[in-house]
C-alpha atoms as a printed R data frame, in Angstrom:
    type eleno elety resid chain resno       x       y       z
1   ATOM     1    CA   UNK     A     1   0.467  19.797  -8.918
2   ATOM     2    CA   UNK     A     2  -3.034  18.506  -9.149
3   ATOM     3    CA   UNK     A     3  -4.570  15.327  -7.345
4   ATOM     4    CA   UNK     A     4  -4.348  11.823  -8.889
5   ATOM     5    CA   UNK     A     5  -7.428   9.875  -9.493
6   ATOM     6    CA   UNK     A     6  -7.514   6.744  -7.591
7   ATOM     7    CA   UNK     A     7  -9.914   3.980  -9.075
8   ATOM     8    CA   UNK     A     8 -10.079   0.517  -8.786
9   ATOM     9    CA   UNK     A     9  -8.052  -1.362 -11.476
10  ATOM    10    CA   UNK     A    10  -9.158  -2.391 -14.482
11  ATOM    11    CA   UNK     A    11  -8.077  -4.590 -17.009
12  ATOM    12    CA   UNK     A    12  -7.068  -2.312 -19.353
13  ATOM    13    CA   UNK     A    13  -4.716  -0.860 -17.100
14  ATOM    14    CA   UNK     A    14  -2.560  -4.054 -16.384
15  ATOM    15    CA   UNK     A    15  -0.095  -3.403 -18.907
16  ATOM    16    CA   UNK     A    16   0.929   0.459 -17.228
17  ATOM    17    CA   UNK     A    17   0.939  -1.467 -14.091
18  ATOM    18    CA   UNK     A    18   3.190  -4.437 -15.530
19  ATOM    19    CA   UNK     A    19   5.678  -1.801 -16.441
20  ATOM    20    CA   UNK     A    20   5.826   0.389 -12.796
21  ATOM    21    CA   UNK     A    21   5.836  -3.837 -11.277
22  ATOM    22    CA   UNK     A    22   9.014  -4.208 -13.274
23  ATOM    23    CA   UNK     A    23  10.843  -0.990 -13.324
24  ATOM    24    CA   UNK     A    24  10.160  -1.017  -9.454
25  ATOM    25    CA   UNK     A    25  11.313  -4.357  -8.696
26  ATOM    26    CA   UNK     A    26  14.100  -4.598 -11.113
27  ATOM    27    CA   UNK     A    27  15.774  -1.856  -8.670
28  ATOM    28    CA   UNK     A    28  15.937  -4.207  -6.209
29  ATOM    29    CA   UNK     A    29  15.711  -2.089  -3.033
30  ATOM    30    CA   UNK     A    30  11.979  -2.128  -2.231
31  ATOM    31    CA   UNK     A    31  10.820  -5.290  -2.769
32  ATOM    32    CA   UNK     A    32  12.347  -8.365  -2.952
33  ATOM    33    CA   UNK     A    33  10.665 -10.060  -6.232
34  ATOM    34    CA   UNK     A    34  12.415 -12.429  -8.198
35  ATOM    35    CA   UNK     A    35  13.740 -11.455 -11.432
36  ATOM    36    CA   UNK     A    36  11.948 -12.597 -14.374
37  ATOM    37    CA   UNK     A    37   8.421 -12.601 -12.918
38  ATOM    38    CA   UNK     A    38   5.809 -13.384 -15.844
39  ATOM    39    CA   UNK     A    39   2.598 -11.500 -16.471
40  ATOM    40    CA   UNK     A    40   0.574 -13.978 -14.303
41  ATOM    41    CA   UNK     A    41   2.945 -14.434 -11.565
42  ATOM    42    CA   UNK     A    42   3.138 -10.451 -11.236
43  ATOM    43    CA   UNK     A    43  -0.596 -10.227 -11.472
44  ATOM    44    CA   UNK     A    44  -0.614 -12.943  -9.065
45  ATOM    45    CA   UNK     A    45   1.580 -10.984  -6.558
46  ATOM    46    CA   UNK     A    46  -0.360  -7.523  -7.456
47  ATOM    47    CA   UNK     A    47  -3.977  -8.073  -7.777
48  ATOM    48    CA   UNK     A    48  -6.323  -8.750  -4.589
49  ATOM    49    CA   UNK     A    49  -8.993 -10.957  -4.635
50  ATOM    50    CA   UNK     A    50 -11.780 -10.240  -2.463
51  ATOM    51    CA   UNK     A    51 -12.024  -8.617   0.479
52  ATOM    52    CA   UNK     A    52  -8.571  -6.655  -1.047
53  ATOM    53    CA   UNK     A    53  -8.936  -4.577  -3.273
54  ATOM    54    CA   UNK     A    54  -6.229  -3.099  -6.085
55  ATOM    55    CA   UNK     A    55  -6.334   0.662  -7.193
56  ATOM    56    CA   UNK     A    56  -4.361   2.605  -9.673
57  ATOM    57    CA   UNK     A    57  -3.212   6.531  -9.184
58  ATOM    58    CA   UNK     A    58  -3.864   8.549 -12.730
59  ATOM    59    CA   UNK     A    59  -2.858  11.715 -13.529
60  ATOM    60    CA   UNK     A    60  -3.501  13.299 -17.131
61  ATOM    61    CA   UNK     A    61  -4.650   9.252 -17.580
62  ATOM    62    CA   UNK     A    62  -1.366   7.865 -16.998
63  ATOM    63    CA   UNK     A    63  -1.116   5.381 -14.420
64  ATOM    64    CA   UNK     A    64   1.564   6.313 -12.179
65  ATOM    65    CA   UNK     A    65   1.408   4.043  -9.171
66  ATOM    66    CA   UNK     A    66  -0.694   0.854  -8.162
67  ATOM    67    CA   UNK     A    67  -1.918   0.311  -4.573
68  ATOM    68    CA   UNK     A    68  -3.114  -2.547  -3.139
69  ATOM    69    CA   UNK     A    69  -4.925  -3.447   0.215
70  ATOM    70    CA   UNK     A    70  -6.996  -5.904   2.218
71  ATOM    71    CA   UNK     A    71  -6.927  -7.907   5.271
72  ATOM    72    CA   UNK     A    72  -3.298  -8.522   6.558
73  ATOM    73    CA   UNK     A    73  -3.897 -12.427   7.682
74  ATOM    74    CA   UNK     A    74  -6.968 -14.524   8.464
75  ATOM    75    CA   UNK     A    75  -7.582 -14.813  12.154
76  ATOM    76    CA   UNK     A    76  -5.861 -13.023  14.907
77  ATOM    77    CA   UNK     A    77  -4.477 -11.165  11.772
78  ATOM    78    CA   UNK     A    78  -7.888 -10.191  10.090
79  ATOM    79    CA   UNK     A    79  -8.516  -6.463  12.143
80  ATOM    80    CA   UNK     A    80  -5.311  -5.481  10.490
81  ATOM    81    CA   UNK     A    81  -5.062  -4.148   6.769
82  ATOM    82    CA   UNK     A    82  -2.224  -4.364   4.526
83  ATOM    83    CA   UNK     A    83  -1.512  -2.314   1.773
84  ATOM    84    CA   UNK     A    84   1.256  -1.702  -0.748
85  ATOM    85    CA   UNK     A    85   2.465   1.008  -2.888
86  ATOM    86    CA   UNK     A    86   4.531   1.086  -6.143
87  ATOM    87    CA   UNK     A    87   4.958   4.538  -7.794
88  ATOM    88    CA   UNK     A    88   6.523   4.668 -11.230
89  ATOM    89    CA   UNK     A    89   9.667   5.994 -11.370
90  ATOM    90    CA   UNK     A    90   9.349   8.595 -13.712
91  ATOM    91    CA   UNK     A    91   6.379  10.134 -10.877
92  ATOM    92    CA   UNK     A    92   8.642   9.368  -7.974
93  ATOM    93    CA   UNK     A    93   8.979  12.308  -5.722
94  ATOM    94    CA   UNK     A    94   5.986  14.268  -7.658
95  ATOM    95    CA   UNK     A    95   3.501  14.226  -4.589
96  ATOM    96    CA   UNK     A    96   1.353  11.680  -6.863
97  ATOM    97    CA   UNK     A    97   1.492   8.894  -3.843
98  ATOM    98    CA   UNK     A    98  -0.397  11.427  -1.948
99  ATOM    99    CA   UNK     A    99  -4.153  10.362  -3.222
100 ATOM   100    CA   UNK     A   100  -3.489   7.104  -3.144
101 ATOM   101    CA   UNK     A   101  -2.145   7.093   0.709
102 ATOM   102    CA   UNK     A   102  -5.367   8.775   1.438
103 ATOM   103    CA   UNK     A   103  -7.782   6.487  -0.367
104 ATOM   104    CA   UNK     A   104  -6.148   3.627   1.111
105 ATOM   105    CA   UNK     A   105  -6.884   5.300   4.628
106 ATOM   106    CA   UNK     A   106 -10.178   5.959   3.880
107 ATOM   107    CA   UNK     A   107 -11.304   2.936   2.386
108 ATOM   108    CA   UNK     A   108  -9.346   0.244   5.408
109 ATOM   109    CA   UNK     A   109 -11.103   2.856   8.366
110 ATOM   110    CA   UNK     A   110 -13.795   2.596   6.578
111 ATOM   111    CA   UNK     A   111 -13.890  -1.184   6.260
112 ATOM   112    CA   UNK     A   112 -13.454  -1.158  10.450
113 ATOM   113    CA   UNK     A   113  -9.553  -2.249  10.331
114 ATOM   114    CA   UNK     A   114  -7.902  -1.453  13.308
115 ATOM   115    CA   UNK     A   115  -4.656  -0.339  11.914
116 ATOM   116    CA   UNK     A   116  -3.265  -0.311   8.750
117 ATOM   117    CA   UNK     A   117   0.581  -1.838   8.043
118 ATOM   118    CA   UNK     A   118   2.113  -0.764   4.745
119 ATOM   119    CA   UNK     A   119   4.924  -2.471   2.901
120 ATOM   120    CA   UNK     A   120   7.869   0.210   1.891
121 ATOM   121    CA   UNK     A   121   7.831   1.182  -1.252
122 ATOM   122    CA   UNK     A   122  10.236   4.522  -1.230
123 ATOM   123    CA   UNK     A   123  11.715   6.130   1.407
124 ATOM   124    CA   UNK     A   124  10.202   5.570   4.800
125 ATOM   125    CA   UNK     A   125  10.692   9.049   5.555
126 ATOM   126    CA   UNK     A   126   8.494  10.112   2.754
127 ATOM   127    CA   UNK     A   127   6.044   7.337   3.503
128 ATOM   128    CA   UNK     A   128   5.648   8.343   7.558
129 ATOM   129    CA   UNK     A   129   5.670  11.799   6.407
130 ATOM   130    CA   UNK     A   130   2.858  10.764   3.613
131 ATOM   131    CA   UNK     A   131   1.064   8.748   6.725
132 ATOM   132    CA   UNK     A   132   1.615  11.615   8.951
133 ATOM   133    CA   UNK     A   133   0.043  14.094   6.844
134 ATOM   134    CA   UNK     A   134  -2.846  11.914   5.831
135 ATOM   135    CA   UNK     A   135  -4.082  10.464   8.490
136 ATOM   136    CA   UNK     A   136  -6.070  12.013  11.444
137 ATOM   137    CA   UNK     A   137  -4.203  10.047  13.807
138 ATOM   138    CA   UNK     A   138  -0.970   9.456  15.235
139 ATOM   139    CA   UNK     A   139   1.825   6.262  14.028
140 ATOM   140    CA   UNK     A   140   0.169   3.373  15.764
141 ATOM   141    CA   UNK     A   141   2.462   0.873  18.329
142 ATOM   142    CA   UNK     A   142   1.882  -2.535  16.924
143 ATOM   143    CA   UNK     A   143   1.594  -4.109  20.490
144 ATOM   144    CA   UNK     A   144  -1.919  -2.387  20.400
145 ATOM   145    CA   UNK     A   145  -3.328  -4.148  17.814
146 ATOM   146    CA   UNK     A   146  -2.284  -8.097  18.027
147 ATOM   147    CA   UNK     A   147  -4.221 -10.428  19.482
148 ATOM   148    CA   UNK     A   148  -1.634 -12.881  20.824
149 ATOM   149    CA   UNK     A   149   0.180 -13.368  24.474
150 ATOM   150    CA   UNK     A   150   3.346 -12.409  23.113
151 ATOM   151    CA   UNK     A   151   3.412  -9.281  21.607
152 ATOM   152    CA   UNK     A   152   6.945  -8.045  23.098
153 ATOM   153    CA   UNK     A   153   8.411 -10.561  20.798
154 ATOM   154    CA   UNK     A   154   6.747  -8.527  17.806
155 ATOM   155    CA   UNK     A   155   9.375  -6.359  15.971
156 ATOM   156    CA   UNK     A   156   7.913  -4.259  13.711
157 ATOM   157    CA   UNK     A   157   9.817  -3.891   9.969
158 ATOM   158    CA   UNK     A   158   6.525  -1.700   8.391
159 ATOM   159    CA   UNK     A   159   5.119   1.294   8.924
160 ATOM   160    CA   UNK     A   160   1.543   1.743  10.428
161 ATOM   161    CA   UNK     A   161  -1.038   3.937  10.998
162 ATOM   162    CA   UNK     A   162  -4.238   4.026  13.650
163 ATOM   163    CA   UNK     A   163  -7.628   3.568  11.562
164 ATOM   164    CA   UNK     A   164  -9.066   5.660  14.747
165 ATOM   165    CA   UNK     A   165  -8.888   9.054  16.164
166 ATOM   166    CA   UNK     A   166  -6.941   9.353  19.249
């Protein structure tokens, strides 16, 4: 199957994202949303304002997944990127998650992050094994990365992946 596109979001494409925001969280088992989100609270939750960024994955001109990524928290936080994934279900398990795992990489090295955390959005085997695939370097070990004294008290619950060769 061919590539998505991955482009930044535009307006017009808030209500296909809407729709994957709701079918995904309705499930229940990937993020933990509260039901009966409006249109602005879901935007609220979905869009990035600067320096994140929000990206939709097209194929045929569908949107089938919305990414979004930027700095994980101000401070000791601000080296690390964040970014989320929601893939609609009717594309789950279709490979399209594949260009938008990529661009993500790309664009957070790019931007000098240290390492990248993602939220889970499907099965963490498919998303290490997306990661894995993807990036040019190996799972990153959170203690690496933080910039506080007590880093063995940091348990991981995300998946993350070196923005550097090693």
């Amino acid at each position: 199957m061919s590539a998505a596109e991955v482009r930044p979001l535009s307006e017009g494409d808030w209500p296909a994202v809407l729709a994957i925001f709701r079918d995904v969280g309705a499930a229940g088992d990937t993020y933990a949303y509260p039901d009966g989100l409006t249109s602005d609270g879901a935007r609220a939750l979905w869009v990035e304002s600067p320096p994140g960024h929000a990206v939709v994955a097209l194929r045929d001109g569908l949107v089938l997944e919305k990414a979004k990524y930027g700095p994980n928290r101000p401070g000791r936080g601000a080296h690390i990127a964040t970014a989320s994934f929601m893939v609609s279900p009717e594309a789950q398990g279709s490979g399209v998650g594949r260009s938008p795992c990529d661009y993500v990489i790309a664009q957070t090295r790019d931007a000098g992050f240290a390492v990248t955390q993602t939220q889970r959005c499907q099965p963490i085997r498919t998303l290490v094994r997306c990661i894995a695939v993807s990036a040019s370097s190996p799972l990153a070990r959170y203690r690496e990365h933080f910039s506080t004294p007590n880093v063995d008290s940091l348990a991981p619950t995300s998946c993350s992946w070196s923005s550097e060769a090693r």
